[in-house]
C-alpha positions in Angstrom: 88.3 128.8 137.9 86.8 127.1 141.0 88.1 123.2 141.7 84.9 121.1 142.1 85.2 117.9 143.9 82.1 116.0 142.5 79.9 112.9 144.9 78.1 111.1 142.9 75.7 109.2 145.0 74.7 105.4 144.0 73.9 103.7 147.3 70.0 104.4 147.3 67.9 100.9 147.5 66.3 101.8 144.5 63.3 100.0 145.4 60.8 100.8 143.1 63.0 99.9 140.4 62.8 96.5 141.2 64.8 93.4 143.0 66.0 92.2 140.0 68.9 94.8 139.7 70.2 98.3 140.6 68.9 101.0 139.0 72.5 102.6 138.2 74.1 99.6 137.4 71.0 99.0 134.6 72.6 99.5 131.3 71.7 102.6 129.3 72.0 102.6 125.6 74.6 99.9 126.6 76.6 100.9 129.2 75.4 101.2 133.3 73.7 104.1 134.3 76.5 105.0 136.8 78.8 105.0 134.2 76.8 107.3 132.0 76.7 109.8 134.9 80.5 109.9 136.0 81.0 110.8 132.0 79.7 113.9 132.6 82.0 114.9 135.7 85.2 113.0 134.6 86.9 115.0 131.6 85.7 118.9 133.0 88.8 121.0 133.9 87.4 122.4 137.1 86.7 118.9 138.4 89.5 118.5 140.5 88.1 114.7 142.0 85.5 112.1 141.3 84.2 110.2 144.1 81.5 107.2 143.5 79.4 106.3 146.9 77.9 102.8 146.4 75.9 100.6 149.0 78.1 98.4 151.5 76.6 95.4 149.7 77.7 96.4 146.2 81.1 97.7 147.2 82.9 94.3 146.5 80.8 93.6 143.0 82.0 97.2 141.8 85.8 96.5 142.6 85.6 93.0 140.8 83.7 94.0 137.8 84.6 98.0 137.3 87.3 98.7 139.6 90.6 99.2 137.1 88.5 101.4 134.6 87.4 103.5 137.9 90.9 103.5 138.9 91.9 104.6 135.2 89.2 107.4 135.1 91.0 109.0 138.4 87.3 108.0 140.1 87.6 107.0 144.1 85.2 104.6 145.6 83.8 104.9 148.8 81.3 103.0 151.3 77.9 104.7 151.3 75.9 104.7 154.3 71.9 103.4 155.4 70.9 106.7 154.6 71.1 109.5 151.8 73.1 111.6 154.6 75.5 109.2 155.7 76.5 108.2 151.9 76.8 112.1 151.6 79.1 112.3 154.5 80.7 109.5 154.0 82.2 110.9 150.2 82.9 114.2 151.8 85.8 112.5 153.7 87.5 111.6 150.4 87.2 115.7 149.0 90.4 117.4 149.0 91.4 120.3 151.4 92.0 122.5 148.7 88.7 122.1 146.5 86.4 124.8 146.5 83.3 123.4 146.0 81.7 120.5 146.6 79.5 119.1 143.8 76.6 116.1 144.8 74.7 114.6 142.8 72.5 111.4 142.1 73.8 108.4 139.8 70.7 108.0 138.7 70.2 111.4 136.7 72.5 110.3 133.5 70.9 113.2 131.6 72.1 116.2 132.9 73.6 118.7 130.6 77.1 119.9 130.2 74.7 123.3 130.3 72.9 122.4 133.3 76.5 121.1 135.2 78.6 125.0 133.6 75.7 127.4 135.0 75.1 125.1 138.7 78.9 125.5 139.0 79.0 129.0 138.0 76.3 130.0 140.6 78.3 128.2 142.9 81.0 130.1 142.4 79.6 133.4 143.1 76.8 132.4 145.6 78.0 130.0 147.4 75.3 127.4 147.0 73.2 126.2 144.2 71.2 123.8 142.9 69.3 122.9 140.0 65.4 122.7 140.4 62.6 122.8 137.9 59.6 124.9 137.9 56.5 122.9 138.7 53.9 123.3 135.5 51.6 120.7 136.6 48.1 121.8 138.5 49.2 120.7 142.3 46.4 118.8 144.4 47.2 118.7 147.7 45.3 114.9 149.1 43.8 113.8 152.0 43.1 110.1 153.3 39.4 109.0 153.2 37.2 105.8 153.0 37.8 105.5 149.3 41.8 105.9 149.7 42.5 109.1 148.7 40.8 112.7 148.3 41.4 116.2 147.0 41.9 118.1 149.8 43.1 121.2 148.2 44.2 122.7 145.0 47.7 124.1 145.7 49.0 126.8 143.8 52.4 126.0 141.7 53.9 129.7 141.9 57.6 129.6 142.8 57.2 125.8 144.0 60.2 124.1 142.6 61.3 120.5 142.2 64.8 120.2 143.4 67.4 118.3 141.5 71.0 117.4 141.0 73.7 118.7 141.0 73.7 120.4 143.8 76.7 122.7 144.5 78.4 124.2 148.1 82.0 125.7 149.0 83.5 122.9 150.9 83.4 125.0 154.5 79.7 125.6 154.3 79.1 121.6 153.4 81.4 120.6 156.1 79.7 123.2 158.5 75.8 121.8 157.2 77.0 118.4 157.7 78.2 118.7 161.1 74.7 120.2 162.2 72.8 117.3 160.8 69.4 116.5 162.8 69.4 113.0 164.4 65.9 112.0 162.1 68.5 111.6 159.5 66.4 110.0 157.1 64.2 113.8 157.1 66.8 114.6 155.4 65.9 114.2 151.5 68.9 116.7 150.0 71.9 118.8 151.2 70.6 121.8 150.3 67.9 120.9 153.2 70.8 120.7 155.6 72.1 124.1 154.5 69.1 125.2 154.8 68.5 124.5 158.4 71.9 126.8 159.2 70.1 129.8 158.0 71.9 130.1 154.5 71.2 130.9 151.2 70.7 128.5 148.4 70.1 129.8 144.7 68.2 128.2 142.7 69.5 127.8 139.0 66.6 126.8 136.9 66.6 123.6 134.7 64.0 121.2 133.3 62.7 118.0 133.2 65.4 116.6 130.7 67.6 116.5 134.2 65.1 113.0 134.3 66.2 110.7 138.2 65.6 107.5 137.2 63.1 105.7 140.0 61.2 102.9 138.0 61.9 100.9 134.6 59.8 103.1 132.5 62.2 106.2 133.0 64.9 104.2 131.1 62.8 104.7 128.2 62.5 108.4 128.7 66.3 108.3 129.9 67.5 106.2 126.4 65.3 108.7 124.1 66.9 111.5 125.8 70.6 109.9 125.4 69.9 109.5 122.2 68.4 113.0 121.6 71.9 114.5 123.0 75.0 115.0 120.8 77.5 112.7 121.7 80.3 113.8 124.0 84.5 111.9 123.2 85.1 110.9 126.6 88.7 109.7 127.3 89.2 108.0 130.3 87.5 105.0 129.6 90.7 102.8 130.6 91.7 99.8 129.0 89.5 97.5 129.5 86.5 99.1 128.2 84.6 95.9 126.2 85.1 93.9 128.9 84.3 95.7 131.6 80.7 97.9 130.2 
């Protein structure tokens, strides 16, 4: 069995969620989206360290309000960056030498399956690199400015265009080696399979759907509750001790 060393990155601005609050710390079905999404890494057996990557501005709030039930789930929190990149790179410092693989993925996708997370990691394993992505199903119209705003420009077809999601999954050497060859437009960068792309290598695609829901705006938290609710619930342990008054 491969150790996994999982980021799960929270420092986005989440703006079009709104000003009013973060998007992962917005509770779902009663307890913060962030929360929701470390369940998922926290209890597997191949998870050999959890690492949370919040903005500079919430790193204080997280500590007051959530920091001994992070410390009793075994969950390290780090500093993010400005950008996605730097937040990235900034929780790969905290993986162990001896993980394997390096998992990433976005606190604001609470719905992933244990499915989705076993067949990402098993790719992994033998690949290399992997990530989950769903199959566009959509007719794609490619747009164009004009005096109105915008135009159809084109009608793009949708075979073997993919939309790329989260987790996404790398042995530790071939993060480490992406990461140190990252472009100076960091903000180009959108994902860490783009990085590894730009070394020349290989990234499989393991194919999911649209269950694997990122939360952007307050209208996916209804999609993202009727989901939660839709999934068998999962005993998760290490809740810590101060579980009522801390969710």
């Amino acid at each position: 069995m491969s150790k996994v060393a999982v980021i799960v990155a929270a420092a986005g601005k989440g703006e079009r969620f709104g000003q009013d609050e973060r998007k992962t710390f917005a509770r779902l079905d009663g307890r913060p989206v962030f929360l929701r999404t470390l369940e998922k890494f926290i209890n597997r057996d191949d998870v050999c360290k959890t690492i949370l990557v919040v903005a500079s501005d919430d790193v204080d709030e997280v500590k007051q309000k959530f920091g001994p039930n992070l410390g009793f789930m075994g969950v390290t929190l780090v500093e993010g960056g400005k950008e996605r990149v730097e937040s990235v790179e900034a929780g790969l410092k905290a993986v162990p030498e001896d993980a394997d693989l390096v998992a990433v993925h976005d606190a604001a996708r609470p719905c992933v399956s244990d499915a989705m997370i076993d067949a990402v990691f098993a790719e992994a394993t033998k690949s290399g690199a992997a990530i989950l992505a769903a199959p566009l199903t959509g007719t794609i119209k490619r747009a164009a400015d004009s005096e109105s705003g915008k135009a159809i420009e084109a009608t793009v077809s949708r075979e073997n265009l993919y939309e790329a999601q989260t987790p996404q999954v790398f042995r530790l050497e071939l993060l480490l080696r992406a990461f140190a060859n990252t472009p100076e437009d960091k903000g180009s960068i959108t994902d860490d399979a783009g990085l590894v792309e730009l070394l020349g290598e290989p990234v499989a695609i393991v194919e999911s759907d649209s269950t694997n829901l990122k939360i952007t705006k307050k209208s996916d938290m209804l999609l993202a509750n009727a989901i939660i609710k839709a999934t068998p619930a999962k005993v998760v342990s290490k809740f810590g001790a101060f579980e009522e008054g801390q969710w």
